[in-house]
N, C-alpha and C positions, 0 to 999 in steps of 0.2 A: 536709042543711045542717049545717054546723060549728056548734058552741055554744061559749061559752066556759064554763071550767070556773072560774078564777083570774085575778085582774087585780091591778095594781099600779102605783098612778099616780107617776111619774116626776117630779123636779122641776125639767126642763127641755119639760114637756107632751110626754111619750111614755106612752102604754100598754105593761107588758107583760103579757101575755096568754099563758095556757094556755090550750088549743082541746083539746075531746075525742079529738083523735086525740094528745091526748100532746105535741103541737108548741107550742113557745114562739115567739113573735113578737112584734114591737116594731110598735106603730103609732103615727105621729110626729099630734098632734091640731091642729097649727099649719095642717092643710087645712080644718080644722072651723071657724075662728074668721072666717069672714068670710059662712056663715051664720048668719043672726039669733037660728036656733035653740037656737046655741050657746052663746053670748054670754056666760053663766053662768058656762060654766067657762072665763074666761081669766082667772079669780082662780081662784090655785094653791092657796088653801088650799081652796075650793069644789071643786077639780079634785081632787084629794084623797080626794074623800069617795065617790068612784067607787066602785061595787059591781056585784055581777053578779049579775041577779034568775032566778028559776025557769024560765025559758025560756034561759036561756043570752045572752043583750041583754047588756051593758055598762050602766050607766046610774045617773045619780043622781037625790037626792032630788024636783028640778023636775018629774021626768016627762022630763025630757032620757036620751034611749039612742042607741045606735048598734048596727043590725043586725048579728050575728057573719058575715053573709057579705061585708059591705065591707069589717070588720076583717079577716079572714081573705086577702082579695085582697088586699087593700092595706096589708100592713104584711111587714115584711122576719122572716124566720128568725135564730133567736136560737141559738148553739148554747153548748155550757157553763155554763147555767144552770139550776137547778134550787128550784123555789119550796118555803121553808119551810112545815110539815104543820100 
């Protein structure tokens, strides 16, 4: 299974994501918002506060995550970018 390594919330509600194998991708989170689950983060300053916990998940403060293997399927390759250390 893919883990994320880095995350960086977007402020047009896009994930970008580094994945342990090194690959950056963009995951668009405008599919997430008509689960109830998510609801939280469709205030960008909440969406924002995105982190990426010990397990590799995405996810913020509510207990709200998203498994790296949906992220990893479903979000597009990002190329010429490179996340600050």
């Amino acid at each position: 299974m893919h883990r994320v390594k880095q995350v960086k919330a977007m402020n047009n509600y896009l994930l970008l994501l580094k994945f342990d194998t090194n690959e950056v991708k963009i995951f668009n989170c405008f599919e997430l918002f008509s689960d109830p689950l998510f609801s939280q983060i469709k205030n960008i300053e909440y969406f924002k506060t995105v982190r990426v916990d010990d397990m590799g998940f995405v996810c913020w403060d509510d207990a709200t995550d998203i498994d790296p293997f949906q992220l990893y399927e479903n979000s597009e390759p990002v190329t010429n970018f490179t996340f600050a250390s």
